[in-house]
N, C-alpha and C positions, 0 to 999 in steps of 0.2 A: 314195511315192518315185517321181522320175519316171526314164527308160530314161534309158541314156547316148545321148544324140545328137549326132550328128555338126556342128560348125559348121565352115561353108566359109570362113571366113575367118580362122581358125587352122591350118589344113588336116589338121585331127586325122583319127586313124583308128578307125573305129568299134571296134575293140579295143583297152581297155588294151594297152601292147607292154610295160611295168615286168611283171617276176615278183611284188613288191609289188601293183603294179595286179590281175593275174590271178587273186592269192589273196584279195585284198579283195571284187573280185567274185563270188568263188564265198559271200561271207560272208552269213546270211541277215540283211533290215534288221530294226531294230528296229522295232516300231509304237507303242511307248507311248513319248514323252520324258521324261514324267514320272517314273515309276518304274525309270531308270538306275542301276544299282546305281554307285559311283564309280570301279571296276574290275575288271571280267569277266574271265577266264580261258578263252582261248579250248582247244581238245581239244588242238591242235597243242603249247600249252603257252605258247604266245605272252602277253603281258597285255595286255588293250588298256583301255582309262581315256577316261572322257567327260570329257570338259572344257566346261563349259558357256559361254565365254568364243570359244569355236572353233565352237559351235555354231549355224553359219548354216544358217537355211531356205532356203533356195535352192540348195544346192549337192545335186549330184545323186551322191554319192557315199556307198556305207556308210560306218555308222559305223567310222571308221580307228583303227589304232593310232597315236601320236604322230608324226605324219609331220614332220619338222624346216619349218617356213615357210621361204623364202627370200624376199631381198629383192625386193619388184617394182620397183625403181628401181637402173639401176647409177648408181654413185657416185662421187667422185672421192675416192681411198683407201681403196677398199673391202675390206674384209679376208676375203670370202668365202673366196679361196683360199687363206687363211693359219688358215683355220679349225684344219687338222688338226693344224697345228705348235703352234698357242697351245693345244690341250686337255691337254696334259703340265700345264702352268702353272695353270689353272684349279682353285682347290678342289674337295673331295668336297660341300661341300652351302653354296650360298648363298641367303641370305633375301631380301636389298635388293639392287639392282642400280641404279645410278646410271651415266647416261651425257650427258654434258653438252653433245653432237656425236653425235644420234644416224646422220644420213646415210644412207644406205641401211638400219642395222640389221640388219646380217650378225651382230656378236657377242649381239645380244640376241637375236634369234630363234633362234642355235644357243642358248644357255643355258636360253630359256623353255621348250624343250622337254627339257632334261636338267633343269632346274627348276620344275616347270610352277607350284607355287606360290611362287614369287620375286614379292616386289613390285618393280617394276622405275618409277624415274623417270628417264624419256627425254625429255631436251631438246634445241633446238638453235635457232642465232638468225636460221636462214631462215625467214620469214614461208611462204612460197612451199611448204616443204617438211614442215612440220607441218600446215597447210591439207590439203596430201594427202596424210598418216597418217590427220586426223580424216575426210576423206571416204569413206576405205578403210574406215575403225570404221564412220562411220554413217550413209552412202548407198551401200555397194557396190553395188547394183544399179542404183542409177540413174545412177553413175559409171560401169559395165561400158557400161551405154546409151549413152552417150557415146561409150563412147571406142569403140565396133561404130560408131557414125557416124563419127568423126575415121578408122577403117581404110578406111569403104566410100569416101570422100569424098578419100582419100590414094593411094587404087589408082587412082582415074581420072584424076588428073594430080598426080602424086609431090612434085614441084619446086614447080611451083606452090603447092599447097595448103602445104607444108611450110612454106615463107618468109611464105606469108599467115598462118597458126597464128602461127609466131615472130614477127610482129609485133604480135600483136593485144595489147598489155599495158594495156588497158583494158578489160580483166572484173571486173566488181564480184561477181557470182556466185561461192562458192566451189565447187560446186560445176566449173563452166567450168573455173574456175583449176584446180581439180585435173585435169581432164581436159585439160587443155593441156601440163600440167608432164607425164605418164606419157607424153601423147603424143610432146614433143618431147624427152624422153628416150630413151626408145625408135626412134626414127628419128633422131636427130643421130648424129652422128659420138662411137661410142665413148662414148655416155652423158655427152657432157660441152658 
């Protein structure tokens, strides 16, 4: 497992500053992935549960207790902040979860982790926008690559580069295509 380090161009601090974060670091990691029991009980009394579906090599963090995803795209009718009000309404235990507009996927990532074994089919009829779901599942790293160039290359002339990104709609690469969509979501105006 490698240290936390710091990258300058997030402008993180070399400390967790979450109470969550502080006590997950004090946590010792595990060494064998193999042999994960399906949910350890930590002394504090806490549960914590491997989900092998969450289980990316690359990430530099212990093994967590089900930390809720959010979405990495805002969205236009995104229902993140209407989370708390819709969980009254929600059943006590679902199995399938169908959503046919998935969009940012604010409601299913709050549910997958109160359900972690919910089979969930998520669609939606943006070409654009399921292209960077599948890049998120099966290139994250070489999508993170990306999108470290589209910041370094976005700080040294903002405007410029921004309008040059937004016109370039001639990428045949998906993985580009997804690196453009997070990019120019995240820098346009209000995710939209």
């Amino acid at each position: 497992m490698t240290a936390y380090t710091v990258r300058s161009d997030q402008r993180s601090d070399p400390t967790p500053k979450s109470r969550l974060a502080r006590h997950l670091a004090k946590l010792p990691p595990t060494q064998d992935h193999t042999s994960r029991k399906p949910s350890i009980a930590h002394p504090d009394g806490a549960l914590y549960a491997y989900d092998e579906q969450k289980a990316l090599e690359f990430a530099d963090a212990p093994d967590v207790a089900r930390i809720e995803a959010q979405p990495f795209l805002k969205w236009a009718g995104g229902k993140t902040q209407l989370l708390p009000q819709f969980d009254k309404f929600f059943p006590d235990h679902i199995d399938r979860y169908f959503e046919p507009f998935v969009g940012g996927g604010a409601v299913f990532f709050h549910l997958k982790r109160r359900f972690p074994h919910m089979v969930a089919h998520l669609r939606d009829c943006n070409r654009e926008l399921i292209n960077c779901y599948q890049m998120v599942r099966d290139n994250p790293q070489e999508l993170m690559r990306l999108l470290d160039e589209h910041l370094v290359l976005f700080n040294e002339n903002r405007e410029h580069y921004y309008y040059t990104i937004r016109d370039r709609h001639d990428l045949t690469d998906p993985l580009e295509r997804a690196a453009r969509m997070i990019f120019l979501n995240k820098t346009c105006f209000n995710g939209l």
